[in-house]
N, C-alpha and C positions, 0 to 999 in steps of 0.2 A: 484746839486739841493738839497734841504735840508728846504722841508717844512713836519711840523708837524701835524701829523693828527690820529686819532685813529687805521683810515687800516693801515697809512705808519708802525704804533707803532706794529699793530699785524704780517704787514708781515715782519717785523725786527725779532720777538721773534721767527716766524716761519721757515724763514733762519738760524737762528742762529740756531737753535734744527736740522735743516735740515744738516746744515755745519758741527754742533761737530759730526753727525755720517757720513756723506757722505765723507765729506772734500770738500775744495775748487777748489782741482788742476783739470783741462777740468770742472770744471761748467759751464755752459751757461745760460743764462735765458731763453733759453723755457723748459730744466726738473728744473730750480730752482722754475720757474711761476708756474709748475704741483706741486712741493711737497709743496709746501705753500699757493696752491687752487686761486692763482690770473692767468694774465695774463701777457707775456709779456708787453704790450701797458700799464699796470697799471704800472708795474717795470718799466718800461723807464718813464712814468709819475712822478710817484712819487721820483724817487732815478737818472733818468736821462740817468743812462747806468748802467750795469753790474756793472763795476767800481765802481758806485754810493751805490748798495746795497750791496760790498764786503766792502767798507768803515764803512756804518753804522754796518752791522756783527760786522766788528774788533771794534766799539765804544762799543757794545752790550759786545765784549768777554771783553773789558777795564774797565766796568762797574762789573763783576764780579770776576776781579782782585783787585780791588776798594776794591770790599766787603771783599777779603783775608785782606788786608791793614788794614782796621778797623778791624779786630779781634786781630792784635798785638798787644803787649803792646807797647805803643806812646813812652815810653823810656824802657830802657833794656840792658842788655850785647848784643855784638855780636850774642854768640851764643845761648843766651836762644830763639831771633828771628829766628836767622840761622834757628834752629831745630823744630822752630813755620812755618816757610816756610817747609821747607820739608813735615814736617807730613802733608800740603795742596798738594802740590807734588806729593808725592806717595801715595794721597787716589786716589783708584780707580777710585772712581766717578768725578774724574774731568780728567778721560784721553782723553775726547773728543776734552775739551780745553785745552788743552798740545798739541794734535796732531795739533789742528789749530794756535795755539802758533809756533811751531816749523815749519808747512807749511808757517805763515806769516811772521816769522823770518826767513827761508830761502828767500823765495819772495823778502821781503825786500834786501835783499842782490844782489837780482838777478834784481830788477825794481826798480833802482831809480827815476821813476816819475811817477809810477802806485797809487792804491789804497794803498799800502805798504808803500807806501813812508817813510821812515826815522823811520818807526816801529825796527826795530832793533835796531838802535841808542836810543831811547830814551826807549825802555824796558831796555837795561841797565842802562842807565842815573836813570832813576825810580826803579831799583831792587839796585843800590850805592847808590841813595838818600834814601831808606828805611834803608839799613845797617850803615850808618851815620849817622842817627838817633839813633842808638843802641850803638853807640860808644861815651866814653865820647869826651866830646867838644875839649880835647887838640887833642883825635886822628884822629878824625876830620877833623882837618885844615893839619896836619901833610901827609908825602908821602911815611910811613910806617902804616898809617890809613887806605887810599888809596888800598896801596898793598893789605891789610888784608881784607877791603872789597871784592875787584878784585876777590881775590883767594877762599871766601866763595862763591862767586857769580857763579865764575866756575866750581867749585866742586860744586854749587847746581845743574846749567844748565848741566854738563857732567852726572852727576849721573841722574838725568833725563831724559835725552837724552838714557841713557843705559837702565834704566826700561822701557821705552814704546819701547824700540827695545827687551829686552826679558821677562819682567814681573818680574824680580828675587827683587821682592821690600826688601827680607831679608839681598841679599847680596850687593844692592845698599845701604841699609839702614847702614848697617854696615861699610859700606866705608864712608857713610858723616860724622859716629859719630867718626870713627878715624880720621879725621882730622876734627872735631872741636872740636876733645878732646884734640889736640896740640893746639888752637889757643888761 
């Protein structure tokens, strides 16, 4: 269910602030209903099921991926974007939505037909359509292009993955610029 309405709009914003510090995993809608000031019977109204307002969250946190996207330059090397991604990465202030990145990219792995559905496939598809844009047009089409994306991509998401398990953003940092000081 997916109708639009100014409460539906405010308790999206208020889950979502709810979710980057709570997380998602055991949420239910009656403490999701309490920390966003509605009621259950409003959540199933409006969003349907639980499902329904886990869905709209993950549009909310898309929407502020969106916003990283637009600050890149629309063309570029590989890695002056690589490194324009990171420095978003590793600020602090978005570990909330890292955490729920990495809860729903797990998820996704784990519930092919839930609210997740096909979120891991297509955050990668959408993090290699941004690095392909950064690459010229021959390397591109090419499946040494390909590779080269792949492997920025992983060394983004692994180096990631290690800073919100120990905060060392010095020595994660230092590990993405030596390999994209070989690329």
């Amino acid at each position: 269910m997916s109708m639009s309405s100014p409460r539906r709009e405010e308790i999206v914003e208020a889950a979502y602030r709810y979710v980057l510090s709570a997380g998602l995993a055991g949420a239910s809608l009656r403490p999701l209903a309490q920390a966003v000031g509605s009621s259950t019977g409003v959540l199933r109204f409006l969003f349907g099921s639980k499902d329904g307002v886990v869905a709209a969250v993950l549009e909310r946190a898309r929407a502020d991926e969106l916003e990283l996207l637009a600050t890149l330059p629309p063309e570029g090397d590989l890695v002056t974007v690589a490194r324009g991604v990171w420095a978003w990465l590793s600020d602090y202030a978005h570990r909330g939505l890292l955490r729920l990145w990495v809860e729903s990219y797990a998820a996704s792995l784990q519930d092919e037909a839930g609210p997740w559905s096909g979120f891991a496939k297509a955050t990668v598809e959408d993090w290699l359509d941004v690095f392909a844009a950064a690459q010229p047009a021959s390397a591109r089409r090419s499946a040494a292009g390909r590779a080269q994306r792949t492997a920025v991509l992983a060394v983004l998401r692994g180096a990631m993955l290690d800073l919100l398990a120990t905060g060392d953003r010095v020595r994660t940092t230092r590990a993405v610029e030596a390999v994209l000081s070989s690329v």
